[in-house]
N, C-alpha and C positions, 0 to 999 in steps of 0.2 A: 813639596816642589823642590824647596835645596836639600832633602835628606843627606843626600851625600855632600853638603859642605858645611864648615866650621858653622857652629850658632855663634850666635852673635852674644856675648858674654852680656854685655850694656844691659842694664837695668832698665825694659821700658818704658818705666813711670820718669823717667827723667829727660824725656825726650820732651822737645820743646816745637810749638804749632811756628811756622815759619811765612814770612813771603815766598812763595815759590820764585819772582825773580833774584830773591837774592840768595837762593838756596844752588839757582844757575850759577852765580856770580860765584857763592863760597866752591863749588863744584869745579869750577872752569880754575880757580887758585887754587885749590889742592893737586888738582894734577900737574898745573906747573912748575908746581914747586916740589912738587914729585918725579916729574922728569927731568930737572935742574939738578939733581941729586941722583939721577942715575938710579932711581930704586922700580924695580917693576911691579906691576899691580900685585904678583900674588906673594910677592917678597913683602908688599906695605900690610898686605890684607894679613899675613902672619903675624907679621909684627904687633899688630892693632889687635890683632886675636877675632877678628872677624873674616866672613868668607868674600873672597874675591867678586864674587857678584855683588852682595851689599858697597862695597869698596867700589865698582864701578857703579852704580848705582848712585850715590852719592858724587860722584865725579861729575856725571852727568847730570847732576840737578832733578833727579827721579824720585828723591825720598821730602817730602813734603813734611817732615818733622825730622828737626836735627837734634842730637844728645852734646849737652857741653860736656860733661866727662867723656866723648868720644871725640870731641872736637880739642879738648886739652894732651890726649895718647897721642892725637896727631899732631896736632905743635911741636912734642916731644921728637916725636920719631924725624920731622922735618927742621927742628931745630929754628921754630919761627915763634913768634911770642902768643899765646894763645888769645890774649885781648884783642888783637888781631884778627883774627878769626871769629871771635864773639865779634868785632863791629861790623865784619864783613856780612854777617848774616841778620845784622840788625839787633843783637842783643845793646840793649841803653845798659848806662850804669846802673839805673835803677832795675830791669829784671837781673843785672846781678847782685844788687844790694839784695833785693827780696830772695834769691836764691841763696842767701848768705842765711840770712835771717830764717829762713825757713831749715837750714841745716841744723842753724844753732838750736832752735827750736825742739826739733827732735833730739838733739842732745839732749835739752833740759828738760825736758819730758824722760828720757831712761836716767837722770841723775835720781836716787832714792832719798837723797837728804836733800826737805822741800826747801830750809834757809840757803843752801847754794845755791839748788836751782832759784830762788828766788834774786841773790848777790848777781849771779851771771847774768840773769835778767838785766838788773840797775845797769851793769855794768855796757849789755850792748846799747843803752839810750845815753849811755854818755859820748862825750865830743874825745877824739882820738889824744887831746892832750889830755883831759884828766883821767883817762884811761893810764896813759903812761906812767900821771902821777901816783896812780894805785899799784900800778906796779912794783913802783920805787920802794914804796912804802911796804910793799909786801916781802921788797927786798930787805931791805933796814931790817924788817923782823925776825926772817930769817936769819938775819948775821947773829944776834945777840943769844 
């Protein structure tokens, strides 16, 4: 149906089930703030490396699953904070902790030496201060 336009580069296992009203809502502030900025549909859909229909598509609250790596290219290209965009479509902190955890995840599964992958492990169930203090520590080590 689009042969003749850009595919859509986005990975689409990373597309995410949405509210459709809030997919209106994310739709309706991507174009404003894309017409605030003076940029036209087929100049963003370049930019984003996707085709101009998917782009209008999205604006109009038509695509019923949105990608946050598509949703962070636009942040960028609009110069707006992407968590913004994640709360505008309903993303909680918690599906972005699990999308955290779920990246790391597949890290430590392609790391080949299981005691790292194991330390990395330890390492994401600690609290962000003794995180920092392994760091220190890692540092001190290095100096010497």
């Amino acid at each position: 149906m689009f042969a003749d336009c850009k595919v859509d580069k986005m990975d689409e296992k990373q597309d995410i089930k949405t509210n459709p009203n809030l997919v209106v809502a994310l739709g309706y502030y991507i174009k404003n703030k894309r017409l605030q900025k003076n940029i036209g549909l087929r100049e963003m859909a370049e930019l984003l490396q996707i085709s101009p229909a998917y782009l209008s598509n999205l604006e109009s609250g038509k695509h019923s699953m949105t990608n946050p790596l598509l949703l962070k290219k636009i942040s960028k290209v609009l110069n707006i904070d992407h968590l913004k965009l994640f709360k505008i479509i309903g993303y909680t902190d918690k599906d972005m902790s699990d999308l955290k955890k779920e990246i790391m995840s597949e890290l430590i599964n392609e790391i080949s030496d299981i005691e790292l992958g194991k330390i990395i492990e330890e390492l994401m169930k600690m609290e962000p201060e003794k995180v920092f203090l392994v760091k220190q520590y890692i540092e001190l080590l290095n100096k010497k």
